[in-house]
N, C-alpha and C positions, 0 to 999 in steps of 0.2 A: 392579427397575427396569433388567432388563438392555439397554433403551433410550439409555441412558444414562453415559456414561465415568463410571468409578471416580470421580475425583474431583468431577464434578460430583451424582453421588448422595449428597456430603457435603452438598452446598449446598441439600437439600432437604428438610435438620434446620431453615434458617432460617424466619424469619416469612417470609409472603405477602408483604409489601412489601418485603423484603430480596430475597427469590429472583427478583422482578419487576425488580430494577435488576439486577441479578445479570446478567441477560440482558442488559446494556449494557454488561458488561466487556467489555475488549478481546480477540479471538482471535484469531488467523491460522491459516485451512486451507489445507493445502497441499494442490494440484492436480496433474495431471500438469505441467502447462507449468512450474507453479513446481518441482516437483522436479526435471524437466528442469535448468533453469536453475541450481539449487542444483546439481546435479552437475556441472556445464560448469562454475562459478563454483568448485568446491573441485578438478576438475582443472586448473585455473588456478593457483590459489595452491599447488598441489603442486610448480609447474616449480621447479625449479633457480635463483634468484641468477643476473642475469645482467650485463651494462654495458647491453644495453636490451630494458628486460621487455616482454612481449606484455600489449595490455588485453583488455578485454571491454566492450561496451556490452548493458545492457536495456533492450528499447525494450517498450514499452505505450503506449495514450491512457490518458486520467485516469483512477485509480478502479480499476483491475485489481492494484494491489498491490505496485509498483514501492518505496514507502518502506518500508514493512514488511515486506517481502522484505531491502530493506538492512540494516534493523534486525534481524531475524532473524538473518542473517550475523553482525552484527556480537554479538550473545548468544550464539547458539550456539558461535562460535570462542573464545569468553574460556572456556568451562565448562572445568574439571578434565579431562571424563571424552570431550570432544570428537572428532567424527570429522575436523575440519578441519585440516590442516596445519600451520594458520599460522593468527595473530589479523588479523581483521579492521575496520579504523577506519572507522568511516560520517562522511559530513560531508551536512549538510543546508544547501545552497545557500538557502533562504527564510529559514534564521536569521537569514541578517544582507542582505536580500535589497535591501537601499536598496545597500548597499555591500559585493558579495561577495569576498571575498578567499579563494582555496583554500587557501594556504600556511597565514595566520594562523588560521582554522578547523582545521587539519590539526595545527598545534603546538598550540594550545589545549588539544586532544581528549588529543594525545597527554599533554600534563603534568596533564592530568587523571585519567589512567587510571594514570599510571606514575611520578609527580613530585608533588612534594607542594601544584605552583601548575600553572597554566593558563601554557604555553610560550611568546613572543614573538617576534618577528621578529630581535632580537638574534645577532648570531654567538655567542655562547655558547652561547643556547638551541637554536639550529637543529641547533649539533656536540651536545649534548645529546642532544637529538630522536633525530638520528640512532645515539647508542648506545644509545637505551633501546628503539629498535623490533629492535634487532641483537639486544639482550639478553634479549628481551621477546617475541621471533619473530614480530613483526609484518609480513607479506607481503602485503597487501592493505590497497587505501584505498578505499571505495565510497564516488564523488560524484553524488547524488542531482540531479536536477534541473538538469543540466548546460547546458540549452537559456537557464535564465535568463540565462547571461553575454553571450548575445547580444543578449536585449532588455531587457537594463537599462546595460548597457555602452558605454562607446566603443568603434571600431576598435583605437586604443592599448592601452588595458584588456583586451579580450577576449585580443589577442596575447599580453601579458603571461602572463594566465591559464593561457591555452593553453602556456606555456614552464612556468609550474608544475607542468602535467600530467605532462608531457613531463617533467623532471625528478625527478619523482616514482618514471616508469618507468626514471630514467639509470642513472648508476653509482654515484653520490652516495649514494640513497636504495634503489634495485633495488627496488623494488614491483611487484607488478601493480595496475595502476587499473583497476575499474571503475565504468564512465558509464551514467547512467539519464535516460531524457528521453521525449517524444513521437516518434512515424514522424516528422512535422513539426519539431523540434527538431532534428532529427537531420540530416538535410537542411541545415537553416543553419548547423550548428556543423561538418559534412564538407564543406560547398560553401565555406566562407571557412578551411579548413585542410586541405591536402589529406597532411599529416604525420599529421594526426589519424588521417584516414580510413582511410589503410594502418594503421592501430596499430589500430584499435578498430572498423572492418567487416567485419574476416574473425572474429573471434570473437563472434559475436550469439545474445541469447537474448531472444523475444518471448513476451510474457504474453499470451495471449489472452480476449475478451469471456465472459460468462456466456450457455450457450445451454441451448435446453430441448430437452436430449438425453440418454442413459444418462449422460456425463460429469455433465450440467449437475442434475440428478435425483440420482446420487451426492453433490455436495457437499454439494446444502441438506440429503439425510438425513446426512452429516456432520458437518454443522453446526449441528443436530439434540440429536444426542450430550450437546453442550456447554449446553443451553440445561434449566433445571431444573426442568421440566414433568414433571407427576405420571402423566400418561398418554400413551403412543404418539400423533403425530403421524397426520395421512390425508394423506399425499403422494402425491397420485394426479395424473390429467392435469388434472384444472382446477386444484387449486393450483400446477401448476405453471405454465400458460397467464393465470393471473393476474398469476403474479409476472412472468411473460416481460413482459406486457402491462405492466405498474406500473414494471418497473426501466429503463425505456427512456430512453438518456443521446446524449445529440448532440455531434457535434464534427465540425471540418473539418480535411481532408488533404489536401493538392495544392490548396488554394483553393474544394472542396467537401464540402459537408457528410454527415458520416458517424454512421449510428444503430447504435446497439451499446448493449446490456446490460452495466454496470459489476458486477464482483464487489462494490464496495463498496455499489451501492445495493441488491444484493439481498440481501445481510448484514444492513442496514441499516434496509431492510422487514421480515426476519425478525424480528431483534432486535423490532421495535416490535411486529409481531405476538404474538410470544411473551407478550411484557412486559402485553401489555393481556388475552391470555386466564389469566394469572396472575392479573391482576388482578379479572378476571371469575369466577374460580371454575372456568372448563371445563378447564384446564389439558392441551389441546392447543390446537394449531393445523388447521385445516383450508382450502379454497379461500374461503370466507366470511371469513376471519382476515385474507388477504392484501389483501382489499377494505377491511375496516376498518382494517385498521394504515395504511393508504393512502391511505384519506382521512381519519385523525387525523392522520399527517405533515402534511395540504396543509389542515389548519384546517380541517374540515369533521368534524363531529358525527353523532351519531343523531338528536338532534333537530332541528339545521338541514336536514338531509336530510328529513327528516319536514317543515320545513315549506317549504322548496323547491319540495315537490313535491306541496303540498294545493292542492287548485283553487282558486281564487280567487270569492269571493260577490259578483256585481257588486250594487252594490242599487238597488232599483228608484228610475229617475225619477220626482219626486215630480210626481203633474199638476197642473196649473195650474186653478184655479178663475175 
């Protein structure tokens, strides 16, 4: 099964129905744009301890991989055997998204990881906080979703936030922060803070859409690899003009609407594809796979389609005697 990564040719000791969800674990493939960005993000947390740190922002639309990207930082930097300089704190702004607080998210995390309780806004906790990320080589905080503080917040509120940021990168705390959001986000969090925007525009790294190109062809046979099917895939130009066709995601920028292929919906399609020719017995995937897994997402069968699309028997007018 040299199709196949090492470990997931483990997963093909399971039963049929085990190796079918198997295909719905979580994975994140790394791309060029995302190693890109992983690289610009660990020579960041390499600088130097300073009284005001440089940030970084990554900007994507929805669905290219901005949280899992944070979350990856944030794994990979705790490992033992790590290439990162320094650990990395993720904070997910939707957690507490009625009422976002960065500071109280940021001690939480931290006495979670490094304290035997979830940290407070207390002056003890904060001087706490602050020796455990000293002791603990904590030089970076990735805040996820940065754009919400603007459309959930007050003027009042958002300012505040925005000094937490900023403090984060002072002398207090000397972190690097990085901010993740939409092109559009981003926009209204640099247009109402122009302190931000010199800290967190000149260092930028963008995710870019899934296209059907040698890139776009590389990842899905990448991610591939991972999925524990018994025979080699056919990734040829129509499954890939299917999925082009099938993963098609809309959104607006500057006040107009923008079409773009998400990483996550064509993960997303695979996965279901994979999962259902497991279950069918073919155990590949081919450009017919990418049709069915696609209209089993959108509640459409083989046999509603089958009878969608059988002619209709008018019967005859009975005549009149």
């Amino acid at each position: 099964m040299s199709h196949l990564s090492e470990k997931t040719q483990e997963i093909l000791e399971l039963p049929r129905e085990e190796r079918a969800l198997a295909c719905m674990r979580e994975l994140f493939l790394m791309h060029p744009r995302a190693m890109s960005a992983e690289e610009s993000a660990q020579r960041l947390v390499a600088l130097p301890r300073c009284t005001s740190n440089p940030g970084m922002s990554l900007i994507a639309h929805p669905g290219l991989g901005k949280s899992l990207l944070g979350q990856r930082w944030q794994t990979q930097s705790f490992k033992p055997d790590t290439k990162w300089p320094g650990k990395v704190i993720y904070i997910d702004l939707v957690q507490n998204i009625a009422n976002p607080n960065i500071m109280k998210l940021f001690l939480a995390e931290v006495g979670k990881r490094f304290y035997k309780r979830p940290l407070t806004l207390s002056y003890r906790d904060v001087a706490l906080a602050q020796q455990l990320i000293k002791e603990n080589n904590v030089r970076a905080v990735f805040i996820d979703e940065i754009p919400l503080l603007n459309q959930t917040l007050t003027l009042k509120r958002v300012n505040r936030e925005h000094g937490t940021i900023k403090g984060l990168a002072g002398p207090d705390w000397q972190m690097s922060v990085i901010l993740s959001g939409t092109p559009d986000g981003f926009v209204d969090v640099f247009k109402g803070d122009a302190t931000l925007m010199t800290r967190f525009s000149l260092r930028t790294a963008t995710l870019t859409a899934w296209e059907n190109d040698f890139e776009g062809e590389s990842f899905v046979n990448g991610y591939l690899c991972y999925m524990p099917l018994r025979q080699k895939s056919i990734v040829n130009a129509k499954l890939l003009k299917n999925l082009y066709d099938c993963a098609r995601t809309t959104t607006t920028e500057n006040g107009v609407q923008v079409e773009y292929r998400s990483r996550r919906a064509v993960v997303e399609i695979l996965r279901e594809a994979c999962r259902m020719e497991i279950e069918s017995g073919q155990e590949y995937i081919n450009a017919d796979s990418i049709l069915k897994a696609w209209s089993s997402m959108h509640g459409v069968n083989e046999a509603l389609k089958r009878l969608e699309t059988r002619p209709m028997v008018i019967p005859e007018t009975a005549s009149e005697g």
